[in-house]
N, C-alpha and C positions, 0 to 999 in steps of 0.2 A: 763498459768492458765486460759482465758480465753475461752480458744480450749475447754480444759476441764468441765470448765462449763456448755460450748452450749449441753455437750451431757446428760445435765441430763433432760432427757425425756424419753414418754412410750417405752421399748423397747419391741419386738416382735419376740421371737425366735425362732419361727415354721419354718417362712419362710426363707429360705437361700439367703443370701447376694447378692445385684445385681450392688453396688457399692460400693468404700471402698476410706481410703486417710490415708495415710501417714505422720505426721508431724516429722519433721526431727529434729534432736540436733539444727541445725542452725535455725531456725523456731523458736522450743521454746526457743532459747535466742533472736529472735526478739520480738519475743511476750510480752519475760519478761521486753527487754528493753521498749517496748512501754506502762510501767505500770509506770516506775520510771517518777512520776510528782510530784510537790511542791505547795502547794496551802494553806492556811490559810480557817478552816472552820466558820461560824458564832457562836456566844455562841448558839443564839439560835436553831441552828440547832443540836448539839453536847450534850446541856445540858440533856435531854431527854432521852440520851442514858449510862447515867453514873449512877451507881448503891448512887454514895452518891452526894446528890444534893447537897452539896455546892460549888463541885469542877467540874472546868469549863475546856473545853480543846478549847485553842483557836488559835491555828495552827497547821498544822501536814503536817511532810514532810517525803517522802519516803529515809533516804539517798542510802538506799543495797537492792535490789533483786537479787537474782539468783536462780534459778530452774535446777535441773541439770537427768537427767532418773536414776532412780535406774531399772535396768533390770527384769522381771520378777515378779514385786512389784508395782512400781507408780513414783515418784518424790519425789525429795527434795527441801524443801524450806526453805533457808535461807533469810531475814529480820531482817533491823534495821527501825526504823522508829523514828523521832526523833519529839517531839510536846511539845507544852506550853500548861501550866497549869493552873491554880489559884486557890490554893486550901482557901484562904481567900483574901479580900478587898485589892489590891496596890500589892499582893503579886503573878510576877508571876514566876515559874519555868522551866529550859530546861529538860525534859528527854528523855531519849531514849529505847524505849524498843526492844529487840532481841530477833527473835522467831528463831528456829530450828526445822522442821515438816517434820515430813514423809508423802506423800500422798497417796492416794489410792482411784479409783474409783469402786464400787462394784454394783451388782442389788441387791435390796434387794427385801423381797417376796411379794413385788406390781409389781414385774419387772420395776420399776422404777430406774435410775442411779443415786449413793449417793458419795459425795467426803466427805470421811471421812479422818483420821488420825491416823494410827498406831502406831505412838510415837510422841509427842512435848514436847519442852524444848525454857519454854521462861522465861527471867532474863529484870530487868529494871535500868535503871541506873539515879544519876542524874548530872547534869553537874554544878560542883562549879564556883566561883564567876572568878576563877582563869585559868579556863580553864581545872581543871583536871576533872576527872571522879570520883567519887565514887559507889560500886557496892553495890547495896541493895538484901536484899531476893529475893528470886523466885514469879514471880509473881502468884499467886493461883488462877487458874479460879472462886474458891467459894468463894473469899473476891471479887472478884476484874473478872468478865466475862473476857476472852479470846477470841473473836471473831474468832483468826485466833487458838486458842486448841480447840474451841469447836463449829465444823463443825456442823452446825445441818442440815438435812437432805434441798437440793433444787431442788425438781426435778420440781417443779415450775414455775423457778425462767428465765430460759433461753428458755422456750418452745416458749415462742414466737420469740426468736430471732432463732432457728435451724430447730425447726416444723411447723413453721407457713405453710400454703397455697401460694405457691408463682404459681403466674397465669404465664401462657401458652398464652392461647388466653383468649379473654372475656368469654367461659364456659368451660375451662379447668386448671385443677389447679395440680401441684405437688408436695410433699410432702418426705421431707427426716427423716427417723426415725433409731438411733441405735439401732442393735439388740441386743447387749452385751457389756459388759464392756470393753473399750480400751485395746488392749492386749500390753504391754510396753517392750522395745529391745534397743539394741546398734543403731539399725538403725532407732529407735523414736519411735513415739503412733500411734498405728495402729488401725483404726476405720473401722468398716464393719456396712455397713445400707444398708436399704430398700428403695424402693421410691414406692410410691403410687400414685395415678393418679384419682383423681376426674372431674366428666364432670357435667355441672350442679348442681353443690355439693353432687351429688351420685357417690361411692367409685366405679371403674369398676372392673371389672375382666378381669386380661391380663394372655397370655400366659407364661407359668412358664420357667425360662433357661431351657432348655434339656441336659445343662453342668454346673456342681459345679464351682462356682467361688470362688477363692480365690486369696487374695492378692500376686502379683506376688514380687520374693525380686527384689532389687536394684540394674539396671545392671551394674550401675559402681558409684564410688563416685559421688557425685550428690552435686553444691552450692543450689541447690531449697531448697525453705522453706517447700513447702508441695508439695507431691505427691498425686493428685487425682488418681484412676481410675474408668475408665469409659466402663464396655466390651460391648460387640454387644447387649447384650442382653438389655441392658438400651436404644438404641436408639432403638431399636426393639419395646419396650411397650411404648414408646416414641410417635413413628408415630401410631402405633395401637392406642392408646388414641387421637392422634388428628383425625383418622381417625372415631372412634365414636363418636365424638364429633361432626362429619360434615365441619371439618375446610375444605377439599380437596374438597368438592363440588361446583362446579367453575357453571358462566355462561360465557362465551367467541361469540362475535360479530364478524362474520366474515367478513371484507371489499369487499375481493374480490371474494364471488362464489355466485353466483345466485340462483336462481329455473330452469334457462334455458337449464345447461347444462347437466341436470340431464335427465334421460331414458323420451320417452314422455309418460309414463307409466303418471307422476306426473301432465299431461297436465288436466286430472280428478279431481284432487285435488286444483290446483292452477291455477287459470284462467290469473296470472297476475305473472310478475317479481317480489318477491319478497325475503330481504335480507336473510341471513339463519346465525343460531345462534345455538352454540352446549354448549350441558350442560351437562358439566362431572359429573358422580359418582365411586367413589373406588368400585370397583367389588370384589377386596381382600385385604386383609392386607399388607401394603407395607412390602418391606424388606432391612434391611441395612445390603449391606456385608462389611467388616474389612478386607483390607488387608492391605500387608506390605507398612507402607508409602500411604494411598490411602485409601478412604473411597468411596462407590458406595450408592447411593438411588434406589431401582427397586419401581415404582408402578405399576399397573396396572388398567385401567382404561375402565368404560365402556361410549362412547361418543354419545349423539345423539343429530341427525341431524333435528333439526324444523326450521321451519318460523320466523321470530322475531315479528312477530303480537301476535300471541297466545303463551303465557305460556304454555299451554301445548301439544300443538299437535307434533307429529314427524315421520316422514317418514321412516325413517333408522335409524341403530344405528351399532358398531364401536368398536374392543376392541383393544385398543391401549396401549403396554407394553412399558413402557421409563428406561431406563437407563440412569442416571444423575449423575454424579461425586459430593461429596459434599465438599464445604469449609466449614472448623470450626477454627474458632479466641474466644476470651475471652476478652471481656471487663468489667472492675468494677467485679459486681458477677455475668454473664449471658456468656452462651457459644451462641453465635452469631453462626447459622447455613445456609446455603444459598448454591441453588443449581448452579453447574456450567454450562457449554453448557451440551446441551442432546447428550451423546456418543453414543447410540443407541436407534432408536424407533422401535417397530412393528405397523402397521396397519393392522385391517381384518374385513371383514362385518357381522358383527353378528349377525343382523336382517334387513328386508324391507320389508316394505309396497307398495313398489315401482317397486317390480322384481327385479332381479339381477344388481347389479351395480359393475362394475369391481375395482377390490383394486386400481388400475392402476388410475383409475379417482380419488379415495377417496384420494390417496395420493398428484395427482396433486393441488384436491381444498383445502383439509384441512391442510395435513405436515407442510407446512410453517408457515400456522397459530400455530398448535399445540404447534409447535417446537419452539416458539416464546413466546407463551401466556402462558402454563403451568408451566414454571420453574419462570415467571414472577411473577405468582398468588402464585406460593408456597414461591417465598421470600419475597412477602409480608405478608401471614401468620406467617413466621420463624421472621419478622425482630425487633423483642421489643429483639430476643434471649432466653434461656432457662436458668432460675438459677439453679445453681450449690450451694453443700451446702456451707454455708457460717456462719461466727458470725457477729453478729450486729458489727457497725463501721468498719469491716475489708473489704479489698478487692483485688481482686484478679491481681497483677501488673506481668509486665516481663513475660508473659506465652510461655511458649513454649510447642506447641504440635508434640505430637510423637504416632503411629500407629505400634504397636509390636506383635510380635506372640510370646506367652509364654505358653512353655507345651503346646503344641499343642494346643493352645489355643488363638481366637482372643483376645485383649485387647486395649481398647482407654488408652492412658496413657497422663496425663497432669501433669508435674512436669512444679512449678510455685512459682513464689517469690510470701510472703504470710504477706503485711503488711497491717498499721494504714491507714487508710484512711485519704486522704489529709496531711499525711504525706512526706517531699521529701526524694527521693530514691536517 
């Protein structure tokens, strides 16, 4: 029930779906297990909310939940809940009341998501001296509010916990938004959102998929609680937003190459040894390929070559393409991203103020460094990790990731047990 909650937010159905997830039968019953709590409310907390002030409700325990998919429709929710009374001085009572609810999440015409109710059926009972039960009328939402018959509209109410701005880096910010109402199956609730990408707290514009996503089914029975997915095209606007943002512009010191070894062309410019420092900038949009089992980073990068005295001056400059394997893990709610050795580099010269200087040299003074320093500075940017959507107190345990081709289609796939936080597993 809580899954369901998180999605009542602005949804947006123009744009088509760039990531989606899965909650499974087994998921919504941990879910609903992690609602069943007992706890004793204050009067004063309680009295305020009861339509006839003399009567006081001063404990309430969950005994029953269970939610179960009705296919094509929403969920069922069955509920006992059993709480003390006082409807006068010395006098207190056990009852227990029983709800029976059809669920249903819908947009209504704000495009907002509403959990409403297509049938409820709730009865109250009270508990004699002796232990039996006696069953009383129906309980009527107009005498008597029904909190759980009479849904009122929250699309409010979890925006902060599912839409919030979860930061990237210190001016990059991402954002997960449903575009439509849950669609509900034998194989669970199926949610498709958007993600949006703020830099400076201005909305960017990224490149659109060039391929329809949709949720891919279930390649074999599955114990995971939720199935994320995640296709290429989400790490794709990914790095393009941190690449706007400026995050990949490095300054890198180089220990070991000089001014000396360089053509004597540079003996006009520099009259003395000194150290040389390259300052990379993204020439283009990285790109993340998807294969099977195997995830690649390509950037491309334009490097130049200055003095480490002046800021700005530079002699030459460098376009150096990396190919970098990427490892991705999950911890809590954040997919932890980080680049592995560089599987392949290019170097070439792409400008100088110095005359021609052979690739052959630029490799011996710089590669090492490059090859060393770049994957370094980019997992320091990556390493706080990326959030994944998520609901307030929950988080993300046991994950195992998996890299699938479906319908000819790349797809990040992460099915992952889906519970309470600081809960034991």
């Amino acid at each position: 029930l809580s899954i369901l909650l998180s999605l009542l937010v602005p949804a947006h159905a123009i744009r088509s779906p760039d990531c989606g997830g899965i909650l499974t039968p087994s998921g919504l019953s941990y879910c609903k297990s992690g609602q069943l709590t007992s706890h004793t409310v204050s009067r004063e907390g309680r009295q305020q909310h009861l339509p006839v002030r003399s009567v006081q409700i001063d404990s309430v325990k969950v005994a029953k939940l269970t939610l179960s998919l009705i296919p094509d429709t929403g969920l069922r929710l069955n509920i006992d809940v059993d709480f003390g009374i006082t409807p006068a001085p010395s006098t207190t009572k056990q009852m227990r009341l029983s709800i029976l609810a059809n669920l249903q999440v819908e947009m209504n015409a704000e495009e907002n998501l509403e959990l409403v109710t297509s049938a409820c059926k709730s009865t109250v009972e009270e508990k004699q001296s002796s232990g039996e039960t006696q069953r009383s009328t129906s309980w009527k939402p107009r005498c008597f509010p029904n909190p759980t018959c009479c849904f009122p509209p929250l699309p409010e109410l979890p925006s902060a916990w599912f839409a919030a701005q979860f930061p990237v880096t210190p001016s990059c910010q991402v954002q997960y938004h449903p575009l439509a109402a849950p669609i509900f199956s034998e194989q669970g609730i199926t949610v498709s959102l958007r993600t949006s990408f703020k830099v400076a707290g201005v909305a960017i514009s990224l490149p659109v998929s060039p391929e329809e996503f949709s949720m891919p089914e279930p390649a074999s029975p599955s114990p995971s609680h939720l199935n994320l997915v995640l296709p290429k095209h989400f790490y794709t606007s990914l790095f393009s937003a941190l690449e706007i943002s400026g995050a990949f512009n490095m300054t890198i010191p180089v220990s070991r190459a000089k001014i000396t070894p360089f053509p004597r062309q540079m003996s006009s410019l520099f009259q003395e040894d000194l150290p040389v420092v390259l300052r990379a900038t993204v020439r283009s949009s990285p790109r993340v390929l998807l294969e099977e089992d195997k995830a690649t980073l390509k950037l491309f990068l334009t490097v130049h070559v200055g003095e480490g005295v002046s800021s700005s001056q530079s002699f030459l400059s460098m376009n150096v393409d990396i190919s970098a394997g990427l490892l991705l893990s999950v911890a809590d709610t954040r997919m932890l991203i980080s680049t592995a050795a560089i599987e392949n580099i290019e170097l070439s010269l792409a400008a100088s103020n110095v005359g021609p200087v052979p690739d052959s040299l630029l490799e011996d003074l710089f590669l090492p460094t490059i090859r060393k320093e770049v994957p370094a500075q980019m997992n320091a940017i990556l390493n706080e990790g990326i959030y994944l959507p998520h609901v307030f107190i929950f988080t993300y345990t046991d994950v195992i990731i998996k890299i699938r081709k479906v319908r000819n289609k790349t797809f990040q796939l992460l099915p992952s047990a889906f519970g309470l936080k600081g809960a034991q597993e």
